[in-house]
N, C-alpha and C positions, 0 to 999 in steps of 0.2 A: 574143387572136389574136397570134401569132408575126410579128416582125420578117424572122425567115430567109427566105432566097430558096427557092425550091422547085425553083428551076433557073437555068441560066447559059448566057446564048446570046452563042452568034459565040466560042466558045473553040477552045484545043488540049488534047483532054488523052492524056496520057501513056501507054500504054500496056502499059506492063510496073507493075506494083504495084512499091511500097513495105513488106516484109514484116519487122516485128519480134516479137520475144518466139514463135520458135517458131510464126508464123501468126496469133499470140492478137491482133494490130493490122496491120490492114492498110490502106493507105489509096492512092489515085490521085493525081498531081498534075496537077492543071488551071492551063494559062495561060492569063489573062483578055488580055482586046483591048487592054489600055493596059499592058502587061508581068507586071503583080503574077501574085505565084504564089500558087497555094490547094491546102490538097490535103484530100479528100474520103473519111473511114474509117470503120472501125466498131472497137469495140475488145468483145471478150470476154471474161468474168467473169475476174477478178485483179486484181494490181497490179503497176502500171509508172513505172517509172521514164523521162522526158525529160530531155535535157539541149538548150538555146537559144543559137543561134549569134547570132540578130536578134532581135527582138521578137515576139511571134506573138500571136494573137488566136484561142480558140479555142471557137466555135459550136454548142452541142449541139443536134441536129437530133433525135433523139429520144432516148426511155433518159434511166438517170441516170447519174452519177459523184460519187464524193469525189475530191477536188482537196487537195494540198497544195504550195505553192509551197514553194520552196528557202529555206533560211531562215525559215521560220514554221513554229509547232507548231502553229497549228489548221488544221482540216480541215473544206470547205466541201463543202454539195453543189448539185450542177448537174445541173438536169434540162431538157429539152426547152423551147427558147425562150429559153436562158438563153446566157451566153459570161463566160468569164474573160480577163485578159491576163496572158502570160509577159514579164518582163524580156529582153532579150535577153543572151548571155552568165552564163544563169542555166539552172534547170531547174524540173519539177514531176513529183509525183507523182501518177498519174491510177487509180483505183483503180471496178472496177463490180463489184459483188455477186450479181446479177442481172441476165439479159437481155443485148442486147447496147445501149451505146451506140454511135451516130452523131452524126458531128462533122463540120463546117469549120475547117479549121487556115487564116487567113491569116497569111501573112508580113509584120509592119509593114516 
């Protein structure tokens, strides 16, 4: 059974999306009751590139993905129940084949 929350109470979230690559990643951002910001996507079959301002943590809620972090040749996958973390002032590349994934992006 799964760590992930299945929801989040007493929030704000955001309203207007978050739209990259053309529509193909789309995600909300939710702000939790003690500040931290999260934001809540799904992303569709390709590959993309992130670039990280902070550190991020990031939660796949269903689906899978291949993951490559900046700086590393291998390529990891992440399916449902699972999370990676990004460096901050770094990037990764998130890449799904298939289906769509859904993710938790928290901000360390």
């Amino acid at each position: 059974m799964s760590s992930l929350p299945t929801q989040f109470a007493g929030v704000t979230a955001v309203t207007k999306a978050n739209i990259y690559f053309d529509g193909k990643v789309v995600s909300h951002t939710v702000l939790m009751p003690d500040g931290a910001k999260k934001t809540l996507g799904i992303i569709y079959p390709g590959s993309y590139h992130f670039g990280t301002a902070a550190p991020e943590r990031m939660e796949i809620v269903a689906g899978t993905c291949q993951v490559t972090l900046d700086g590393a040749t291998a390529e990891k996958e992440y399916h449902a129940g699972t999370a990676f973390d990004v460096p901050g002032k770094s990037g990764f590349t998130i890449a799904v084949s298939s289906g769509i994934c859904e993710y938790i992006c928290s901000f360390l």
